[in-house]
Structure formats: C-alpha cells, structure tokens
C-alpha positions in Angstrom: 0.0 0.0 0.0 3.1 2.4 0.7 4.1 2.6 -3.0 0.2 3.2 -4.3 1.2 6.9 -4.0 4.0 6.9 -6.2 2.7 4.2 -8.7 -0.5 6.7 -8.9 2.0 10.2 -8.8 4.2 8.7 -12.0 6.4 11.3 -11.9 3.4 13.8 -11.4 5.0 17.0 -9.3 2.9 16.3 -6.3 3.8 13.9 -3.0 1.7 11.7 -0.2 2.0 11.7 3.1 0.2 9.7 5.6 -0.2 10.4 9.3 -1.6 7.7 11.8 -0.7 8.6 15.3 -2.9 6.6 17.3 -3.4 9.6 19.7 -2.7 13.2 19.6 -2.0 14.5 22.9 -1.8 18.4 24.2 -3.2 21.0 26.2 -6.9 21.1 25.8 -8.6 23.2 28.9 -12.1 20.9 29.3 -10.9 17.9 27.9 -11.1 15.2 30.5 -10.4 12.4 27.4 -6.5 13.8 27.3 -3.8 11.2 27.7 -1.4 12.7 29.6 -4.5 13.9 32.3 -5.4 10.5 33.0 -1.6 9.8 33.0 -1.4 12.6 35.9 -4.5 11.6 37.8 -3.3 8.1 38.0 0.0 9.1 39.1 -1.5 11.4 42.0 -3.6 9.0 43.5 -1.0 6.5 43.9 1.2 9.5 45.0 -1.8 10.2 47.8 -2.4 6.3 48.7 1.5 5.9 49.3 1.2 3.2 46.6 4.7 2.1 44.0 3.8 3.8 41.1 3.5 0.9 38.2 1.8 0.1 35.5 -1.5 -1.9 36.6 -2.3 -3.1 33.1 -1.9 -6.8 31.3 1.8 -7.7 30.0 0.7 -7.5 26.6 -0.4 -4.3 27.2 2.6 -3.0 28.3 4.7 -4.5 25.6 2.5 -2.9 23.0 3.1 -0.2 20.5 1.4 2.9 21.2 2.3 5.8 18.4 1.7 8.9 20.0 1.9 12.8 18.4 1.4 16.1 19.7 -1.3 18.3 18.8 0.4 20.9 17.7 3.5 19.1 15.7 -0.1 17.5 13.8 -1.2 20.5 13.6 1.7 22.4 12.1 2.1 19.3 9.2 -1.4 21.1 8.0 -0.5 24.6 7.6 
C-alpha cells in the first residue's frame, strides 16, 4: 500500500503523506479524554495512597506499540 502513492503520482509534481498517530496528545482546557490527564491523575492518586507507582495493566499491554503525536507538531504538518 506504501508505493500506491508513487505508482498513482508517475512522476506527477505532487507527493503523499500519511499520518496515523494513534493519539494526539496536548493541552486542551475541558478535555477530561487527554492522555497525559489520566496519566497525571493516575499518578496522584497513587502518589496520595503511598502506593509504588506501576503500571496496573496486562503484559501484553505493556509490551504494546502505542504511536503517540502532539497536537500541535499534527497541527503544524497542516498549515
């Protein structure tokens, strides 16, 4: 699927990118879906309960790739 884009262009003067973060993370005042929010909360209530701050989530979980971009560097690749 990669080389569609430049089988289709054929020497054509235009160019394909793709972007496909599976997040976009950033300040956003009201947002209580942000990533790195939940991240914090988490982090302060083990913080408050005096509890080893880990990661409470399956191996596989852990081991998995998560692609992750911030808003604005997205953002910017439009203007």
């Amino acid at each position: 699927m990669a080389e569609c884009p430049k089988f289709v262009a054929g020497g054509s003067p235009w160019s394909f990118s793709a972007f496909k973060p599976e997040a976009a993370i950033g300040f956003a005042v009201g947002n209580p879906m942000n990533l790195a929010m939940v991240i914090g909360v988490y982090a302060a209530i083990y913080r408050e309960l005096d509890v080893a701050f880990d990661f409470s989530g399956l191996q596989g979980a852990y081991d998995a790739l998560y692609q992750v971009t911030d808003a604005n560097v997205l953002g910017a690749a439009f203007e």
